[in-house]
DOLUMMI-82751 format. One record per atom (N, C-alpha, C): x, y, z; residue in one letter. Coordinates in steps of 0.05 Angstrom, whole numbers, plus 5000, padded with zeros to 4 digits. Example, Ala and Ser with C-alpha at 12.3 -4.5 7.8 and 13.67 -1.06 7.14 Angstrom:
<drenbas>
526448865156A
524649105156A
526449345156A
525749555142S
527349795143S
525850015157S
</drenbas>
This chain:
<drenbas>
246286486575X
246786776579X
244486936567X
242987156581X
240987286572X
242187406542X
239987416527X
241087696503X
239587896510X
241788076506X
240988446502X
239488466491X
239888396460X
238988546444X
235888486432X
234488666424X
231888536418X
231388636377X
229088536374X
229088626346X
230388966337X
230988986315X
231689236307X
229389486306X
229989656320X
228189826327X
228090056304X
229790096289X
230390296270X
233090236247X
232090396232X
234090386202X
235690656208X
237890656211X
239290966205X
241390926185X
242091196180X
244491406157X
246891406177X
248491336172X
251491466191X
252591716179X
253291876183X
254792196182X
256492196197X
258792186182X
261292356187X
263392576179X
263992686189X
265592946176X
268992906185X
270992886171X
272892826174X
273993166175X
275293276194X
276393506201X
279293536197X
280293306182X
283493286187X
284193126205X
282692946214X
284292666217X
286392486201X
287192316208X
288892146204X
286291926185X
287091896160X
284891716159X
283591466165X
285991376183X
285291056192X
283991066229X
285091386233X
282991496260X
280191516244X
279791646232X
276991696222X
274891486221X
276691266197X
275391046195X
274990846219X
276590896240X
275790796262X
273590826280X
272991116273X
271591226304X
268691236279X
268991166259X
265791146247X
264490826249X
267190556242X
266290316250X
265190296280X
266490556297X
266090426329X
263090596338X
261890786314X
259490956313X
257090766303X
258290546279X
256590286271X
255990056295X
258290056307X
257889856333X
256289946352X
255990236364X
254590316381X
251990336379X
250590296356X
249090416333X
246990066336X
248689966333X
247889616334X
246989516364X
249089626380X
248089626415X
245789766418X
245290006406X
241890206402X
240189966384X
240689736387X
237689566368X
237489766343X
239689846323X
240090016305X
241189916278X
238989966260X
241489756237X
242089966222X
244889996216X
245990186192X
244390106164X
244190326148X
242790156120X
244390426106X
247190506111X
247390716093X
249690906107X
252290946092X
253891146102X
254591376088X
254491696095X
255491826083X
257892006096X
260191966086X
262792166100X
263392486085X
264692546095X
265492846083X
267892946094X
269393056081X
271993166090X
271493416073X
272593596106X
271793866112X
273794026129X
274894236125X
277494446137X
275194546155X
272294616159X
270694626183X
268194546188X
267494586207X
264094496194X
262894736196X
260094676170X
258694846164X
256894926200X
256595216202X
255495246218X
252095156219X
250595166202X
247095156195X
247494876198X
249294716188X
248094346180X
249994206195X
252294246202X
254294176210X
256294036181X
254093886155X
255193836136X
255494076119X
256494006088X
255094236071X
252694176062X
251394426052X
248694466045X
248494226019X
250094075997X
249893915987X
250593675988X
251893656017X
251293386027X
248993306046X
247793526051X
244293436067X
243193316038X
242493436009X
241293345997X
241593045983X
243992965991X
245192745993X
244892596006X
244892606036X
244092536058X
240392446052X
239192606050X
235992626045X
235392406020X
236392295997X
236692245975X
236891935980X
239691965997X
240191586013X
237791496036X
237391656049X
234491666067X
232691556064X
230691706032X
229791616019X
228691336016X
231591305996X
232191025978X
232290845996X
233490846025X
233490596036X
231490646066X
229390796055X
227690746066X
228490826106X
230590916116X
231691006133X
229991216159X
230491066185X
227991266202X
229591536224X
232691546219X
235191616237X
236091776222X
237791956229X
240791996219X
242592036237X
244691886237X
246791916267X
248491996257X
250092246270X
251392376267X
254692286289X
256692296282X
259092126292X
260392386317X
259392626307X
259892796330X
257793036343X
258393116366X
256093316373X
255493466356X
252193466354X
251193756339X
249993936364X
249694176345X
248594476371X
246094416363X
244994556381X
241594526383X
241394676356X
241294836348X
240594906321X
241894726299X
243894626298X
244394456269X
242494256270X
242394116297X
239693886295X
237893956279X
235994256297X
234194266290X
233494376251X
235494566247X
235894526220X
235094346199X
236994036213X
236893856202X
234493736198X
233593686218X
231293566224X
229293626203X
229293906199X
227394046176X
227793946153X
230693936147X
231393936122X
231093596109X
231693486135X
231293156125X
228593016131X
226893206149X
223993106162X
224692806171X
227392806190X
226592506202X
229092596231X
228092416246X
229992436281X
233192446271X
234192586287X
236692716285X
238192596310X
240092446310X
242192416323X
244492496327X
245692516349X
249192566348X
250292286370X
252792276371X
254092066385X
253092056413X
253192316419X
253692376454X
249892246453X
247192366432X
245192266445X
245092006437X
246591796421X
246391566435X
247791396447X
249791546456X
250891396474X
249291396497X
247391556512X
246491576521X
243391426520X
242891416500X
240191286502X
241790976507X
243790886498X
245290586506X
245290626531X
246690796548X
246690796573X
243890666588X
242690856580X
239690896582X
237390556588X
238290446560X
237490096558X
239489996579X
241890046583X
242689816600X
242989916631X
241190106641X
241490216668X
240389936680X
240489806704X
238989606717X
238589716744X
240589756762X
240289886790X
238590156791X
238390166808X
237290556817X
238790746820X
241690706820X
243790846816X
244190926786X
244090736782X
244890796746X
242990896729X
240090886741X
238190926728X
237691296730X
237991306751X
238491596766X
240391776752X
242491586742X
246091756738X
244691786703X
244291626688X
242691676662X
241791886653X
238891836674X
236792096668X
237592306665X
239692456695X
241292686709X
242592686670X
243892486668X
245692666646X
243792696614X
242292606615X
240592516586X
239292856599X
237692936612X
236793136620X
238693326618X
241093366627X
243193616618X
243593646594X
243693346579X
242993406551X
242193556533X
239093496543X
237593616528X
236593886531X
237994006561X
235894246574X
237594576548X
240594466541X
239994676524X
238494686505X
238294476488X
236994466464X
234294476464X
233094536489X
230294626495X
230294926485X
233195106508X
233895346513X
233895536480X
235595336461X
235595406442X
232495446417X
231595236426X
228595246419X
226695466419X
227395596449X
225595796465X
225596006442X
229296096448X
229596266442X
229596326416X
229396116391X
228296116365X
226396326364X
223396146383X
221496226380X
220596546390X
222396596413X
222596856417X
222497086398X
224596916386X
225597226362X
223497266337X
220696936347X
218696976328X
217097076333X
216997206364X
214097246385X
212597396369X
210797616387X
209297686381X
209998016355X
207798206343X
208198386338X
209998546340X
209298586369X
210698896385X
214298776388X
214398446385X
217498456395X
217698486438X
215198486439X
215598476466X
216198126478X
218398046499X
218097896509X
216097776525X
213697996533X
211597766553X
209597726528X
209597816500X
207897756483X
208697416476X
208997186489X
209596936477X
207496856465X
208696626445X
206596476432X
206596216441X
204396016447X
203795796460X
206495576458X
207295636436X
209695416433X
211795466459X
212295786452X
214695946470X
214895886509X
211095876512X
210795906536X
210495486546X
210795326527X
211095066530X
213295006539X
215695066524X
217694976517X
219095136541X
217895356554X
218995496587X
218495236607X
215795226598X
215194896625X
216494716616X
217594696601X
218794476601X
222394546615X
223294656607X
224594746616X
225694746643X
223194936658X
222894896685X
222894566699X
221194476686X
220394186691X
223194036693X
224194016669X
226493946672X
230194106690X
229194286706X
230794336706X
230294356745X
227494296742X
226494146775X
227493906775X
226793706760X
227593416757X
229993376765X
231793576748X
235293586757X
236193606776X
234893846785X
234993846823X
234193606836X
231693486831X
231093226852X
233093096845X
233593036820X
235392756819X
238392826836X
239393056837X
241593046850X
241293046878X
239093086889X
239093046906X
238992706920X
237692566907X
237092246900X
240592136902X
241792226888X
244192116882X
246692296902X
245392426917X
246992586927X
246692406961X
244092286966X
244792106991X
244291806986X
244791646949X
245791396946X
249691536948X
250491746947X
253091756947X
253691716968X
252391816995X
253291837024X
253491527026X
251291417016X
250791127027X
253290987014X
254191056980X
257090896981X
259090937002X
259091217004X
261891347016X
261491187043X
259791007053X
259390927078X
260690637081X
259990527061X
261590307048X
263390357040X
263790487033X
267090497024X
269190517045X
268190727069X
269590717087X
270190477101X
267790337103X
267189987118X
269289947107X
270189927073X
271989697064X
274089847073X
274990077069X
277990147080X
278790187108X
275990107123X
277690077153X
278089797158X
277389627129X
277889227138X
280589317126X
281989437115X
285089497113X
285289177085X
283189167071X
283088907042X
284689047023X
286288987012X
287089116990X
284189146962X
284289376950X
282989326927X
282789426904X
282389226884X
283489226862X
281189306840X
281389416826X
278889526804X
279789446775X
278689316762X
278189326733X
277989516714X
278989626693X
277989876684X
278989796654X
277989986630X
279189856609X
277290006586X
277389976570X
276190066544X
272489926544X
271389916535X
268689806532X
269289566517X
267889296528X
268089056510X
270188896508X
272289006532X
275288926525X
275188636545X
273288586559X
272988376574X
273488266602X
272388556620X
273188566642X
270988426665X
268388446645X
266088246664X
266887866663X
267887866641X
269787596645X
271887486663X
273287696661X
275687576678X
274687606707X
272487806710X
270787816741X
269687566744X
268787386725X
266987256733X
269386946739X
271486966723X
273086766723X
274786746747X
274487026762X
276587016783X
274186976809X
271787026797X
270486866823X
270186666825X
270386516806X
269686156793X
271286066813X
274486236812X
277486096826X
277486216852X
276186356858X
277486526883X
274786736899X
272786686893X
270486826902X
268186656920X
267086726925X
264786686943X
262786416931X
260886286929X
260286156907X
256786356920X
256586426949X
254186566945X
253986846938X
255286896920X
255787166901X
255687026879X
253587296861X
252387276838X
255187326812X
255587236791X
256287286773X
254987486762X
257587716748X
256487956726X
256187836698X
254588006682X
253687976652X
255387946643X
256287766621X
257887896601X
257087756576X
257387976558X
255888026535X
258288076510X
258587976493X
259788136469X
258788406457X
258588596466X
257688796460X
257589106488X
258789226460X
259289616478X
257189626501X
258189706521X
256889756539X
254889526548X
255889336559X
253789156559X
252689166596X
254289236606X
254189266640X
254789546647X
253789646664X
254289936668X
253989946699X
253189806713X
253089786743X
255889606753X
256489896778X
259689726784X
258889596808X
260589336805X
259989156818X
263189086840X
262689006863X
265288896883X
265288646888X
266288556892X
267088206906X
269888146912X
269287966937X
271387916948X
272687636933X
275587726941X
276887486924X
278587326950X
278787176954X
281786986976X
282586816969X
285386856967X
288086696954X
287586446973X
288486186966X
288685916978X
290885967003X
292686177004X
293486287030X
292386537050X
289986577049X
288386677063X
288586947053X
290787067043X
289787347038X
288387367013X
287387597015X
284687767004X
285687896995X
282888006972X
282788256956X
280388346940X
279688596940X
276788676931X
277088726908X
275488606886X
275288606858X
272288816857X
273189026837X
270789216822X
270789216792X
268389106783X
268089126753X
266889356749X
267789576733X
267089846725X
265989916695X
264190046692X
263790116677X
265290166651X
266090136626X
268090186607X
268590446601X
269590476587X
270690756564X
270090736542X
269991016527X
269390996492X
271391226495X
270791216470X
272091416454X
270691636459X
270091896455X
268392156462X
266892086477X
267691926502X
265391916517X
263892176527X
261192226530X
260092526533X
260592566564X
261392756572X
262792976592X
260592816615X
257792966606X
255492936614X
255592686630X
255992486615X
255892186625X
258192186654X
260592296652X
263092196660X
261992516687X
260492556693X
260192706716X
257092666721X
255292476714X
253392366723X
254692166731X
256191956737X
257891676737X
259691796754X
260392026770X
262892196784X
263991936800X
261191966816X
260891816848X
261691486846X
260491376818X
260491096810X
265091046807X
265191216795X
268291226786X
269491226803X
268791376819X
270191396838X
270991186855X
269690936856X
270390676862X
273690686849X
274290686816X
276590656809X
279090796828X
278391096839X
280391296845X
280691216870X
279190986889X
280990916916X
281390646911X
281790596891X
283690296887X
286490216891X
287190056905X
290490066906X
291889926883X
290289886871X
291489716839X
288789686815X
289889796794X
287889846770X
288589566750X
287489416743X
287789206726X
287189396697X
287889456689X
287889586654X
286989446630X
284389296628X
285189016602X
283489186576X
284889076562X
285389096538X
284888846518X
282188946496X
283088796474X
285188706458X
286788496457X
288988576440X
288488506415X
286288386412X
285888226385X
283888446366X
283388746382X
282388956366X
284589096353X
285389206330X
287489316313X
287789576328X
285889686340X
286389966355X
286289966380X
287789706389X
287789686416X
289189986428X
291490066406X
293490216422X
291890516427X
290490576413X
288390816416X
286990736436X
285490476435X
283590496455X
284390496492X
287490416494X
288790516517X
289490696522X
290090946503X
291291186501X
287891296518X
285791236509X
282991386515X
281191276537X
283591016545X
283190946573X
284891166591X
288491106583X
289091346603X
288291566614X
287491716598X
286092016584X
283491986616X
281791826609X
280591816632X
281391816654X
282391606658X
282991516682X
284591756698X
285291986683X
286692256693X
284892336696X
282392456678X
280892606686X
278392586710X
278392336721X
277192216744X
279092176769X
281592276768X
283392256789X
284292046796X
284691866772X
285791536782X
289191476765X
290091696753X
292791656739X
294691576751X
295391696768X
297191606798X
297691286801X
295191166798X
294690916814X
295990696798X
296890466807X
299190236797X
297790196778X
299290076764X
296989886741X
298389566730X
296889406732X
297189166708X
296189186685X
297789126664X
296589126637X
296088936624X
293188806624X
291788626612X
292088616584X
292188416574X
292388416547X
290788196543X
288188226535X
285688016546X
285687936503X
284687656501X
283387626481X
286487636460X
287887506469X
290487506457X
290487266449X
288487046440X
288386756429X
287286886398X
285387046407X
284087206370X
286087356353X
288187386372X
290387586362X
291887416342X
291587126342X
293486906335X
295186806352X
295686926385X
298686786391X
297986486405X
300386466397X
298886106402X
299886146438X
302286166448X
302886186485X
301586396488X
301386446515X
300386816535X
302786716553X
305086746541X
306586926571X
306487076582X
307987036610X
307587386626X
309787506614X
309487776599X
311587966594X
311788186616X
314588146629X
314888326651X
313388396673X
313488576687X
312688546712X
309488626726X
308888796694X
306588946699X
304788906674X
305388646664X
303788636639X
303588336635X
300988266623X
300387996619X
298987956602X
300187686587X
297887656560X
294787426576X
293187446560X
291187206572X
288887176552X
287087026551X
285086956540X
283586896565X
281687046580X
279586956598X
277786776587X
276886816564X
273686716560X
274086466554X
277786376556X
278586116548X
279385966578X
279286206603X
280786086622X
282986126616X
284486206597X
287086166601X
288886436615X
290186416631X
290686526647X
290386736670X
287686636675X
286886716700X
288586736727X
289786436730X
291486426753X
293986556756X
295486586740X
296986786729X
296686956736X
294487126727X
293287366744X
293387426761X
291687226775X
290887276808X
294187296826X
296187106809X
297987086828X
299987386813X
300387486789X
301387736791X
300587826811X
298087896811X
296188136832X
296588076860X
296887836874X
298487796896X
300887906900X
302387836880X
305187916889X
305088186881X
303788386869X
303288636862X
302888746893X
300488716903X
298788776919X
301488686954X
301788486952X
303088396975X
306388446979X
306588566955X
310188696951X
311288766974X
314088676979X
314988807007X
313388667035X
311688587030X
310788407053X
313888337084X
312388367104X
314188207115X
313188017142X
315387767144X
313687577169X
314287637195X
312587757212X
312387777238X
311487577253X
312187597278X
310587467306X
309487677322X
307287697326X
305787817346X
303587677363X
303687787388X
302587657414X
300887877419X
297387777412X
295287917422X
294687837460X
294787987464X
292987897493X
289887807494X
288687607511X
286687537499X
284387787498X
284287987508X
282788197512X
282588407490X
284988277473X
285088477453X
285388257415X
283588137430X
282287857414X
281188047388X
280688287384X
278788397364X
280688547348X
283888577358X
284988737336X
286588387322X
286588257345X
288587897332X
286487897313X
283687877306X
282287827290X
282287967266X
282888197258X
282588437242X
285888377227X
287288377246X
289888157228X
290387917209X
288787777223X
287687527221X
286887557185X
285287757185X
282587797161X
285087917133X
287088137139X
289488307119X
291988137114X
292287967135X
295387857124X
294687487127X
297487427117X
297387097105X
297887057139X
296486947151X
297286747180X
298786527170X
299886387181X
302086267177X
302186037194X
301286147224X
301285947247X
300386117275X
298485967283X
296486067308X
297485887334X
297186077355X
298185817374X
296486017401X
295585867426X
294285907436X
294785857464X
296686147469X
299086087497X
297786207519X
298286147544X
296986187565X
297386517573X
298786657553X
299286907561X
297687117543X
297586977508X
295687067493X
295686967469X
294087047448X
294786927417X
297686967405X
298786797398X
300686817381X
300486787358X
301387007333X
300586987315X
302986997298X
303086837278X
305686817258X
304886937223X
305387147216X
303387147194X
306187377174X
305087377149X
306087547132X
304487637120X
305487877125X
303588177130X
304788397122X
303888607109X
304288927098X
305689017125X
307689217105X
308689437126X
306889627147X
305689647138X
301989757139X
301989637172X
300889367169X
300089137193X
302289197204X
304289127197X
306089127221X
306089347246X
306389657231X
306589787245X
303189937251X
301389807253X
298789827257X
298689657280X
300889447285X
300689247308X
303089217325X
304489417324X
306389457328X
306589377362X
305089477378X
304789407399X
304489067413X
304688987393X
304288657401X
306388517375X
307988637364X
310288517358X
312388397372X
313688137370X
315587997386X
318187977362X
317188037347X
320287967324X
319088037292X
321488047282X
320788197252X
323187927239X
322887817215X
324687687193X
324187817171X
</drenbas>
């Protein structure tokens, strides 16, 4: 398996400000700021927290915890400071002065992670678009610093070289934004074109979705091992946040002929930035015409139950809440349990990366997917050989026979099929 990661590119400070959290939230979402931090080729060498009724407006900390901050910097020699939540273009830049070293917040590296693991031209595109919205205020805010430094008179066309830079850039970037949406505005047409292909093959399909790292490029790759193509490529998978970011489809078929389209999706975090989650609209949107969401979950992480709460949360704000779900409960051998039963009807324990219950799976998701099914006989005429075929491809055939009047077909099939073929039905059981 390739590794991600390459030598450590930098030393950073972690910063956090506790606002009245829960303290075992806090301490969560700063370990999962260390982990992201490590996916950036990032080594922590140093944490400082703060609990605070607000944040200071100038630093976002207080003014004697920057000197604090600057002090640990220092001493361990530190080239970062990452900050656990967004700063405004002015606290950065503040900061920046005050500590003379690069200023981080969550949202810019989650983004620069994005950023290393784009591979397609889609993703590479959806990145930039949002890393660029990013930054175009905190240009804006720059400008207008310098404005209020301009010239003498206080006149605005008096700029000073910085003022009239930091316009081109501006502009520059705010051309770029335009091209790129436009770029991504006819790779969208081109999904939406495919997509339609797959929903006029009438396949059921099923999408993956889940927290980051929870182990959904696994169980993709295990359900192709059992049930996939062998000339389709296997996806990455990596122990580590965000390790795949390009969504991927493949077809799956049960040892009784029916089908189903598997999508490995991109993950979730915790504050994932806005920015990201409407550069990625078009990508997600794979999730929101799924007829069944596989949900997996770490269970063997202590905050699994948060990290599904901030799966839901999404999955609403992309228009996919509606949609069925199975609930994976992946990585349940680290948990300690020694069995993975199936608990109930919409939930399953498993260990993928053990194989262990994969099949399980596949066969919930059948009987999920194929619920209510019922077995017909229908008689294609041979002239209408192209809809017997298209049948043929959505439901379990059963028994083909080849009468002098036309195809006979015996199959169990969706309510859907049935009355989609209604016209060449001979009997319903």
């Amino acid at each position: 398996m390739e590794d991600i990661l390459t030598d450590v590119s930098s030393r950073v400070i972690l910063v956090g400000v506790n606002l009245g959290e829960r303290e075992e939230d806090f301490d969560r979402s700063m370990k999962e700021l260390k982990s992201l931090a490590k996916a950036c080729n990032k080594e922590t060498v140093g944490i400082v927290v703060q609990n605070m009724e607000g944040v200071n407006q100038q630093f976002y900390v207080g003014s004697g915890k920057v000197k604090e901050i600057k002090e640990l910097a220092d001493l361990q020699e530190a080239d970062e400071i990452l900050f656990d939540d967004a700063l405004t273009p002015s606290q950065m830049r503040n900061l920046g002065k005050e500590l003379d070293r690069t200023i981080l917040d969550r949202t810019n590296l989650i983004l620069d992670i994005f950023a290393l693991r784009a591979k397609t031209k889609e993703a590479k595109l959806q990145v930039e678009s949002a890393r660029l919205q990013y930054m175009l205020p905190r240009l804006i805010g720059m400008r207008e610093q310098l404005g209020r430094q301009g010239g003498a008179s206080g006149s605005m066309s008096n700029k000073g070289a910085g003022e009239t830079k930091l316009e081109l850039d501006r502009r520059r970037i705010e051309h770029r934004i335009s091209e790129l949406r436009r770029e991504l505005t006819e790779i969208e047409g081109n999904r939406e074109t495919m997509r339609k292909r797959r929903d006029d093959s009438h396949v059921p399909q099923v999408a993956l979705v889940g927290y980051t790292n929870a182990g959904k490029s696994t169980i993709m790759n295990h359900m192709m091992h059992l049930y996939g193509s062998k000339k389709e490529k296997t996806v990455l998978e990596k122990d580590m946040l965000f390790a795949t970011l390009d969504t991927t489809v493949r077809s799956m078929e049960f040892p009784d002929h029916r089908s189903f389209l598997l999508t490995d999706t991109v993950g979730f975090i915790h504050k994932l930035p806005t920015d990201l989650i409407k550069a990625f609209r078009s990508t997600l949107d794979e999730v929101k015409y799924a007829d069944l969401l596989l949900h997996v979950v770490d269970y063997s992480d202590e905050n699994h139950k948060k990290q599904m709460e901030v799966t839901q949360k999404t999955l609403q704000e992309i228009g996919a809440g509606g949609i069925p779900q199975i609930i994976v409960y992946n990585k349940s051998d680290l948990a300690g349990i020694e069995e993975l039963p199936r608990i109930g009807d919409n939930r399953i324990f498993m260990a993928a990366a053990l194989d262990v219950g994969v099949e399980r799976l596949a066969l919930l998701i059948r009987d999920t997917l194929y619920a209510g099914n019922q077995e017909a006989v229908f008689l294609f005429p041979y002239d209408k050989g192209g809809e017997a075929s298209q049948l043929m491809e959505t439901a379990a055939v059963l028994k083909t026979e080849y009468l002098p009047e036309g195809i006979k077909i015996t199959a169990s099939c969706s309510k859907l099929d049935v009355g989609r073929y209604q016209a060449y039905v001979l009997s319903i059981n």
